[in-house]
N, C-alpha and C positions, 0 to 999 in steps of 0.2 A: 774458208777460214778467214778472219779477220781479228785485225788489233784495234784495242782500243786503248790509246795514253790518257792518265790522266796527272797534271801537274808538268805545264809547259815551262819550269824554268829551265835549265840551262842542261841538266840532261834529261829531260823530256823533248827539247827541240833538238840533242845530238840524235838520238835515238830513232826522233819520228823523221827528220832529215835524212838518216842515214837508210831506214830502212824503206823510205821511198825512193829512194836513190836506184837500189839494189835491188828492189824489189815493186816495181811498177805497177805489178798485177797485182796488187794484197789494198783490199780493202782497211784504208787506216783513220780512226774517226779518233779525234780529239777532241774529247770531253772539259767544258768550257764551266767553272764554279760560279763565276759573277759574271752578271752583265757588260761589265766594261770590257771584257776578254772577246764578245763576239766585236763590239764596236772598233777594238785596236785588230780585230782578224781581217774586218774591209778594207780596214789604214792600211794592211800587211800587204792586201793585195790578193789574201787567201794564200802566202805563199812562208815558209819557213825557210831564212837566209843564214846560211853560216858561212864564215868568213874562214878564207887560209890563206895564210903568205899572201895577206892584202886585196886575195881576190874572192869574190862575192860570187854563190852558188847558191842559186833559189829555188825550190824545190814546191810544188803546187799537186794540185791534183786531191787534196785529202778532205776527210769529210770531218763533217762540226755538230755538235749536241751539248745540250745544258746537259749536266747532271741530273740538276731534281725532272726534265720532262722527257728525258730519253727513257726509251724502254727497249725491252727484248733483250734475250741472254748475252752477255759477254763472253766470250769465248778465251779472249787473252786480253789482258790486264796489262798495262806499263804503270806502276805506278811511282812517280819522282816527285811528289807531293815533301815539303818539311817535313820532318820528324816529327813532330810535333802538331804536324794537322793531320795526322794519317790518319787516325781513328776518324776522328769528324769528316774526313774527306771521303770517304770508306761507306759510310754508315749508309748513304742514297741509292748505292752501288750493290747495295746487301744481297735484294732480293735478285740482283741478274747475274750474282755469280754463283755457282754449285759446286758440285762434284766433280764435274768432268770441265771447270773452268781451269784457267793457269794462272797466276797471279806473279809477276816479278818486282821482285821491289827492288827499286835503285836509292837505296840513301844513304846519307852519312851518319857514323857512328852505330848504336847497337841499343836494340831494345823494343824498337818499333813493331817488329811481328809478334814477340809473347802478348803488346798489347791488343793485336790485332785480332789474333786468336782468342783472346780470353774476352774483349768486350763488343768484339763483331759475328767470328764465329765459331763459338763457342761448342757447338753441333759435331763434333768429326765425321759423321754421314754427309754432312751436306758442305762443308769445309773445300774452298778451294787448294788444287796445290800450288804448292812455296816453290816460286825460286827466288834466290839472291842475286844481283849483280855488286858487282865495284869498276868502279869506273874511272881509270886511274888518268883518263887524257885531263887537258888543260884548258878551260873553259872559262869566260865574261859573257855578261849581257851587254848589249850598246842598245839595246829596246826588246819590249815585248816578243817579237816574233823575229828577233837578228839578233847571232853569238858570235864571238871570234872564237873559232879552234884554233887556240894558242900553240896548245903543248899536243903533239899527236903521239899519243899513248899505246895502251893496251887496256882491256878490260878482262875478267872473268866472270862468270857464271855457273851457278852451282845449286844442288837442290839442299833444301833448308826447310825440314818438315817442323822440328821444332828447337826453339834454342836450349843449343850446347848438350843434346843427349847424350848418353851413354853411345860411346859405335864403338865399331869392334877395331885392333886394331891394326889394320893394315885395310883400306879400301882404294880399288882401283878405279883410276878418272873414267867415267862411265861417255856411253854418248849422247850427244843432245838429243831425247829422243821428242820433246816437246814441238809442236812445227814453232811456236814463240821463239825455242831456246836456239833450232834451227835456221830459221830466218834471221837471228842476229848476229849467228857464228859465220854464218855468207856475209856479211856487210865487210866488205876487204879496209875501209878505213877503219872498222872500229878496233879490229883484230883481236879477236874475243876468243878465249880457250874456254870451254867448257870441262869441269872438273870434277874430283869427289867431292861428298858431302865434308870429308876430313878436310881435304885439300882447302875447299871451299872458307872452312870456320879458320886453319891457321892461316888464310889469305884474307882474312876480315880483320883479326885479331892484326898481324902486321897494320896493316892500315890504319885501325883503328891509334897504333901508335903514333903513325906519321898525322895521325889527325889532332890529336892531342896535343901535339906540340906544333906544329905550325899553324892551323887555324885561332889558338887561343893567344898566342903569343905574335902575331903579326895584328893583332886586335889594340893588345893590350901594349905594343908599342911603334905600333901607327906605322907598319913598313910592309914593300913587298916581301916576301918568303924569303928571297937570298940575303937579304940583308942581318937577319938574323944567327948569320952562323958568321960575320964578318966582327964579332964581338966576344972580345975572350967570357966577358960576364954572364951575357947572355947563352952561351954555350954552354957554360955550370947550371947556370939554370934549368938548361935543356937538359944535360947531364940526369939532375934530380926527379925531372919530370919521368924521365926514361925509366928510370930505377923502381919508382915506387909503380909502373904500369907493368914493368917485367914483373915483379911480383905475382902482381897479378893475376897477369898471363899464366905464367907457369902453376900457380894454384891450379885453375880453371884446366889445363893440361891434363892434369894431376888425376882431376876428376872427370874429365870427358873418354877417356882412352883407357882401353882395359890394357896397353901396351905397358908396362913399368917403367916410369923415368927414371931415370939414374943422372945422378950429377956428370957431367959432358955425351950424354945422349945427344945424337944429331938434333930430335924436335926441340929439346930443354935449349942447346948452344943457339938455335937459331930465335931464339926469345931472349938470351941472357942481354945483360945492357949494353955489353961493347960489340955486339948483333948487330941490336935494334940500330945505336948509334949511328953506325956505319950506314944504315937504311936511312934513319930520315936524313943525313947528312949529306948521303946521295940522293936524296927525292929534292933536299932546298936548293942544291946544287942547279937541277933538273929544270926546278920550276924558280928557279930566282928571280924573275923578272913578273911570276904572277903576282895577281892579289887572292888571294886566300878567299874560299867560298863563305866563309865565319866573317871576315874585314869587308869583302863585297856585300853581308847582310848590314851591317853596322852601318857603315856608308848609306847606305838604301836607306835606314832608319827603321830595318827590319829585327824582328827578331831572332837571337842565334838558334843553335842545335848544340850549343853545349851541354846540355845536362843527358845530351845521348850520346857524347865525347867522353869528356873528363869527368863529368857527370855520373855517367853510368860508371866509372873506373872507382868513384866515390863509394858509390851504392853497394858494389861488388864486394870493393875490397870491407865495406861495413857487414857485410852479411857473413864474408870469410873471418873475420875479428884482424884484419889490415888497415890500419891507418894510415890517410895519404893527403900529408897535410900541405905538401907543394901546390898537388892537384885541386886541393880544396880551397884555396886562398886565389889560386888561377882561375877557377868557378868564381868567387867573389867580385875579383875584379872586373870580370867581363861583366858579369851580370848589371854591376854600380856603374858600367862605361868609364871605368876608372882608367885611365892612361898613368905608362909613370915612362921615368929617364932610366937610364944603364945604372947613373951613381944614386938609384934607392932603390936597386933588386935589393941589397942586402937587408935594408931597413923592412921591406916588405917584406920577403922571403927567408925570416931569420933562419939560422941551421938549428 
């Protein structure tokens, strides 16, 4: 059995790092989209460096292929490509994954597999299966093929057939039965639980909150993560943000779970907004001294992942008849590169 990653940024290189590390013996080939990617992999050394508590771990041995001229079945998939190049990234890849491939997608935000499945594979015979990662440690580039492990985390992993189905309601965390899923859950740095599918969606969903508000909001005023909560205005702000994405949430609850919510149900209290608050407030806590994966694109002169953030929370709550007009003015902003100060939230963010 072999892996193969495709999309080496920042956890495509924790991942292929960690599980050479751990795993010696596993055939791991990273698939390279441009040219320039093989010429910085000689610079490399042919080697993936990740940094901790200042000290540098290089890790070699792994094999290399363009996309458009590799061939032969893929067996496992890592795929950490943006949001927003997945389909395109995908499409070369088409004919070497099948049935009996696995496919894990590590990304930010929500939205990316319905597109996957509807304009790659469309087929459920020939349909590879879904898993999901989140990847909760703390991650920079300082180059191509070198990251600091900032923040040493945890991640989970979970199977993800199709987005927000009906499930029944009570499911138990199952085991990795995938050798992908298995070979990740042995990487002792990454410390990865393997869950249910249920477990899996209200662990995306949190996330997705602490996404929304720290990646859009350290963009839009130029700081790392901690610095945002040392601000009574910016706090309301976040307040706001929080409010109209509980909504949300709790809709979507509503309809994925044949369990009956009731107003103080353990799932409902753990999405209401002085929940959520407490979470991202103890994630900026956590990560105060990062820079945000959203403000590291911006800096790069990359494009974000917000319309699969805040974006998608936009979308949702339009389809549900939710309007969510903090969110949608936070979309605005980023998208124009628009910066402002503390004393014109209110001008911008009227109530």
């Amino acid at each position: 059995m072999s892996i193969h990653i495709l999309g080496i940024g920042n956890l495509g290189k924790l991942l292929a790092h960690s599980l050479r590390k751990s795993h010696p013996e596993i055939p791991i080939t990273l698939l390279f989209h441009r040219p320039g990617l093989a010429e910085d992999w000689e610079r490399a050394g042919r080697c993936i460096e990740i940094v901790r508590n200042g000290q540098p771990d290089r890790q070699g041995g792994f094999l290399w292929g363009d996309v458009w001229k590799e061939r032969g079945q893929i067996q496992n998939l890592i795929l950490a490509t943006k949001t927003y190049s997945t389909v395109q990234a995908l499409r070369p890849l088409k004919d070497r994954l099948g049935s009996e491939s696995t496919v894990l997608f590590l990304q930010n935000g929500i939205g990316t597999i319905d597109e996957v499945t509807s304009q790659v594979f469309p087929q459920t015979s020939s349909r590879p299966n879904y898993l999901a990662g989140i990847i909760n440690h703390g991650i920079y580039t300082t180059s191509q093929f070198s990251s600091v492990h900032a923040g040493i985390a945890n991640a989970v992993i979970g199977p993800l057939l199709s987005q927000f189905q009906s499930m029944p309601s009570t499911t138990s965390p199952e085991s990795p039965t995938t050798f992908l899923a298995q070979k990740i859950v042995n990487c002792p740095i990454l410390s990865t639980s393997f869950v249910s599918k249920q477990e899996f969606l209200h662990a995306q969903l949190q996330k997705l909150v602490i996404n929304a508000v720290i990646n859009p909001l350290t963009v839009i005023f130029d700081c790392f993560n901690g610095e945002l909560f040392h601000s009574a205005r910016i706090c309301t702000l976040i307040d706001r943000i929080i409010a109209e994405v509980s909504v949300i949430i709790i809709a979507i609850l509503s309809t994925t779970s044949q369990e009956q919510q009731t107003v103080g149900s353990p799932l409902l209290a753990r999405f209401d907004p002085e929940s959520l608050r407490t979470t991202v407030h103890a994630v900026g806590a956590k990560t105060a001294k990062n820079i945000s994966s959203m403000r590291q694109d911006v800096l790069a002169g990359r494009r974000t992942e917000i319309d699969y953030i805040n974006g998608w929370v936009i979308k949702t709550g339009a389809e549900t008849g939710i309007e969510c007009p903090v969110n949608a003015r936070t979309v605005k902003l980023v998208k124009e590169g628009r910066g402002i100060s503390e004393d014109e939230i209110d001008d911008v963010f009227p109530s």
